[in-house]
C-alpha atoms as one frame of an Amber mdcrd trajectory, in Angstrom:
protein
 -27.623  39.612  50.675 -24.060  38.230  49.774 -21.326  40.736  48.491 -19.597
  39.821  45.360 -18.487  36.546  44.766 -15.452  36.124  46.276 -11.861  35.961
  43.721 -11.349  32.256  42.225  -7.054  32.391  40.854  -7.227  31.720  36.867
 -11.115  31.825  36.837 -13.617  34.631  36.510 -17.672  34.374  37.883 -20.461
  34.298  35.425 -22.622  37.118  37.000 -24.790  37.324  34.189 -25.603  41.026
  35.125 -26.158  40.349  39.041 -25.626  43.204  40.957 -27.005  41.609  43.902
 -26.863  38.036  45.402 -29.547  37.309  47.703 -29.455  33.935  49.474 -29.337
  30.588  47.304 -27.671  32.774  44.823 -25.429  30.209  42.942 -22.796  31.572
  40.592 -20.875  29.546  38.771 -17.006  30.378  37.695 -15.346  29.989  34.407
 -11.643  28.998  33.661  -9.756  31.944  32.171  -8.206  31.183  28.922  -5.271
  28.340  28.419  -7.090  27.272  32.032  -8.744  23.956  32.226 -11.010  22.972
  34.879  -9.888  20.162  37.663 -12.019  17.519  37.418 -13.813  16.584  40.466
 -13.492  20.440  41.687 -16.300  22.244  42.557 -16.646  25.502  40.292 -19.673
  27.151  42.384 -20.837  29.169  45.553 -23.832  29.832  46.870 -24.895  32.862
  49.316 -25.650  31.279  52.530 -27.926  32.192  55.230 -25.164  34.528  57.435
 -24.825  36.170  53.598 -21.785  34.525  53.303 -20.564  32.644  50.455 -19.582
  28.779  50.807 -16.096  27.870  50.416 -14.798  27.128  47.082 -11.003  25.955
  46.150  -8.995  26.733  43.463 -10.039  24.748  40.516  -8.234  26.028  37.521
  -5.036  24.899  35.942  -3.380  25.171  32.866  -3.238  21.534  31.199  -1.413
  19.553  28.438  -3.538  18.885  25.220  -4.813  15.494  24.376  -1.738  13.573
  23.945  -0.073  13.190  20.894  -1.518  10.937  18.549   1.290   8.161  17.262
   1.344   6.341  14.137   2.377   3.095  15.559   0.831   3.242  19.253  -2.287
   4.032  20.706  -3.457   5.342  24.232  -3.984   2.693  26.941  -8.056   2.763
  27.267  -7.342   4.254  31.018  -6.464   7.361  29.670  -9.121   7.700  26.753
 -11.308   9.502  28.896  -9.585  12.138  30.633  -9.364  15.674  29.124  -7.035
  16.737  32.239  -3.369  16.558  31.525  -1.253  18.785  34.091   2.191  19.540
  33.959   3.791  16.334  35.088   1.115  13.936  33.944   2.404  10.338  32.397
   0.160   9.007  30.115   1.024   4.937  28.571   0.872   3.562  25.131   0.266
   0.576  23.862   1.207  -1.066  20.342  -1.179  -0.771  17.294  -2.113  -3.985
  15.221   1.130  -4.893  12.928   3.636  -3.842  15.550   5.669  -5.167  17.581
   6.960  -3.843  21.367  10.601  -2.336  21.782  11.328  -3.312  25.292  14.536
  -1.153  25.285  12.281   1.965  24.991   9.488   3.397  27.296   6.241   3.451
  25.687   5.333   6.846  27.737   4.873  10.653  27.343   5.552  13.124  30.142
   3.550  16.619  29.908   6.038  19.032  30.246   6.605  22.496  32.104   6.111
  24.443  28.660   2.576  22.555  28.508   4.006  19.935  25.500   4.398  16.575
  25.591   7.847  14.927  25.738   8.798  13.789  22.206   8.082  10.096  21.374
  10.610   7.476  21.291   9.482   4.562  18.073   9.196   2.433  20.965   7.087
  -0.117  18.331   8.603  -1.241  15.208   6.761  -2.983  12.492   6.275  -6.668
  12.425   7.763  -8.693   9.634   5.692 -10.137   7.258   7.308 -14.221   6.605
   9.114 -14.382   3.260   7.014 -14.246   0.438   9.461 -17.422  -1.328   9.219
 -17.330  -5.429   7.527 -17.729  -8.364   9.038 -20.192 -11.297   9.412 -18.391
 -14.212   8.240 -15.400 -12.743  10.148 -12.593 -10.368   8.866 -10.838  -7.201
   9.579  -7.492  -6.165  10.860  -6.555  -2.743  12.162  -3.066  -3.130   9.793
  -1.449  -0.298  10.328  -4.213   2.280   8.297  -6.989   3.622   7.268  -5.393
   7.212   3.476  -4.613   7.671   2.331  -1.984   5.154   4.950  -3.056   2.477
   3.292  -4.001  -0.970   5.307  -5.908  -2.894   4.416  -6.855  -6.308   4.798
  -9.561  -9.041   6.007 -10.229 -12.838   7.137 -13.296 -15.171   9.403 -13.530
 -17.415   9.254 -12.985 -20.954   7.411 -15.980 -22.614   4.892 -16.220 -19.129
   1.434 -14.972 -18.619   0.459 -14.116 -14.824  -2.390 -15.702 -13.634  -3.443
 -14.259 -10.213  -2.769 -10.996  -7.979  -0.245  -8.878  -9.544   0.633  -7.312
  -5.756   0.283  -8.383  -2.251   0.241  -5.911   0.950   1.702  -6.981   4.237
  -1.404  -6.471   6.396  -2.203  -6.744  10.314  -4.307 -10.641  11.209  -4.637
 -11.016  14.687  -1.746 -10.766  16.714   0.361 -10.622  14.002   1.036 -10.330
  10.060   0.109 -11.521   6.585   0.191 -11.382   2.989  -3.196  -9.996   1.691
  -2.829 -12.539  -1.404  -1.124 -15.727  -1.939   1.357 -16.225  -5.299   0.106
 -16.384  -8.444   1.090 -18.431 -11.204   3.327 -17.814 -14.397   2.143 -20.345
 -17.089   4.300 -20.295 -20.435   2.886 -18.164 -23.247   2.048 -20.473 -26.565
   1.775 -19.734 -30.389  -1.086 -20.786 -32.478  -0.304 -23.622 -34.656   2.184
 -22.897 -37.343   1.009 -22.304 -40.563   1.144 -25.091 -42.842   2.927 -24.733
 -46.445   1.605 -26.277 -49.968   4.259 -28.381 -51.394   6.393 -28.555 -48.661
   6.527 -30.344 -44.498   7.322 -28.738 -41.006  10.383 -30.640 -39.940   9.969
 -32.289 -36.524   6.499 -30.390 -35.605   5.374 -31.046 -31.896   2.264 -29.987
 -30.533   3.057 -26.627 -28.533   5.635 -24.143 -29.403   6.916 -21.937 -27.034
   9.031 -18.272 -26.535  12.170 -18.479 -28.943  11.225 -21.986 -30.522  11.392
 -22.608 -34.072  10.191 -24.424 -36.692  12.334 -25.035 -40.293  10.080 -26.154
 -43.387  11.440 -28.282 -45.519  10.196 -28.296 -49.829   9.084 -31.274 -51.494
  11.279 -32.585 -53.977  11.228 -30.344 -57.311  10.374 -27.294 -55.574  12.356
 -24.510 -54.493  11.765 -22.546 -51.221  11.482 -18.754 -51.544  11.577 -16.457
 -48.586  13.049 -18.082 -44.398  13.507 -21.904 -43.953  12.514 -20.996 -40.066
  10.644 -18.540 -37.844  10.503 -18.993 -34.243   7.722 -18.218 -31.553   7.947
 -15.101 -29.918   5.827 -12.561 -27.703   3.675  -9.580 -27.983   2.222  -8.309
 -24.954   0.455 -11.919 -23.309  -0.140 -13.026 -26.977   2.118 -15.599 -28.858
   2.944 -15.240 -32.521   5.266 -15.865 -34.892   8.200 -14.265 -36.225   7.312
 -13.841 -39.893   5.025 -15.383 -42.417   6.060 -19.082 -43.669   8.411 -19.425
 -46.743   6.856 -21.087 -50.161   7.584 -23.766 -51.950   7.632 -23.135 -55.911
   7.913 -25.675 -58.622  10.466 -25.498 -61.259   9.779 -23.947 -64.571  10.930
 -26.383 -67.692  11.179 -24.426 -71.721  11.145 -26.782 -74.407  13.845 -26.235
 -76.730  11.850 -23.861 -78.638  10.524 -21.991 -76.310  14.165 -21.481 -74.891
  15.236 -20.307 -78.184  12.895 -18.217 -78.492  13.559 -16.524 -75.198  17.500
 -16.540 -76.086  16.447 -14.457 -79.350  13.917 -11.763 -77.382  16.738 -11.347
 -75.051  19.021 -10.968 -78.381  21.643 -13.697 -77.206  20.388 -15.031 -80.297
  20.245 -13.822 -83.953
């Protein structure tokens, strides 16, 4: 029989309540904690025939974590697979979709003697998305930007209706960026026709009225026009209405004599 396994540094044997080790005994070592194992180290013996143990190396060593994970890089695909980071390792980035490379800056992290990795330089920087132009009669806003992941959004002016997106987000499209949705369009906000008056015209009418235009009525001769000669066009919410309701036109009221005397007694201006 073998003795006991011989000492591993940083790793302990999984004896599994062996108390002897006859020959082809394999035991198999674990890495103590905050260890990692090397990879490509053997992490077994096995008693031999002259009840001697085979060689084994030291194959535990204390390790980085994964590398950090970076908003605006990813790992190269080399290191992907590796779970093995020691102290000195350099591990590469490369830029995520919708950013762009800062050559003054190295796109690497270092894992350090404390076991952390270096702190990363923003060694990408967002791509710009082209400018989005403008929108007649309408306004776009660019408060957050127009790099990638910037929404910007749109409005028209009082007396328009949008037709279309109201935002559009700077997004990643192939090797570089776009805007998720083209412009949409402002078209001008109309009132029903105006209401038409007994008695009386609509002076100059046209066929569409629009925000802040007016129309003035005008009374036939002999009649007399209670209440506004004009109301205009205005807005409420996408709607057009008007201003106020349409004046009248009212006839004039003739008394014969004796009917005004009459009324000149009643209202004792007359005895």
């Amino acid at each position: 029989d073998c003795g006991p396994p011989p000492a591993v540094p940083n790793a302990q044997p999984a004896l599994k309540g062996l108390t002897s080790f006859p020959k082809d005994t394999i035991i198999t070592y674990r890495c103590d904690e905050n260890f990692m194992k090397i990879p490509g180290k053997q992490d077994s013996v096995v008693c031999l025939q002259d009840s001697q143990w085979s060689d084994i190396e030291e194959f535990c060593n204390r390790s980085c974590d994964a590398p950090t994970r970076l908003k605006f890089a990813s790992l190269k695909q080399l290191y992907i697979p590796q779970s093995y980071f020691p102290v000195g390792t350099v591990v590469e980035y490369e830029c995520r979709p919708g950013y762009r490379r800062d050559p003054s800056l190295l796109a690497k992290l270092t894992c350090l003697q404390n076991l952390k990795w270096s702190t990363a330089a923003e060694f990408c920087k967002k791509k710009s998305c082209p400018n989005p132009g403008e929108i007649p009669n309408g306004q776009i806003d660019i408060s957050n930007g127009i790099l990638f992941g910037a929404t910007i959004s749109f409005s028209c002016n009082t007396g328009y209706k949008l037709f279309g997106p109201t935002s559009s987000l700077c997004l990643a499209s192939g090797s570089g960026v776009q805007w998720s949705d083209t412009l949409p369009e402002c078209r001008e906000i109309y009132c029903p026709a105006p209401p038409q008056i007994d008695n009386g015209i609509i002076q100059g009418q046209r066929e569409h009225y629009g925000y802040r235009q007016s129309i003035t009525y005008l009374c036939n001769r002999g009649f007399t026009m209670i209440g506004e000669h004009s109301i205009y066009c205005t807005v409420n919410g996408d709607e057009g209405e008007w201003s106020g309701p349409p004046p009248a036109c009212r006839g004039y009221t003739c008394f014969t004599l004796t009917g005004l005397l009459a009324m000149l007694v009643t209202m004792g201006w007359l005895t």
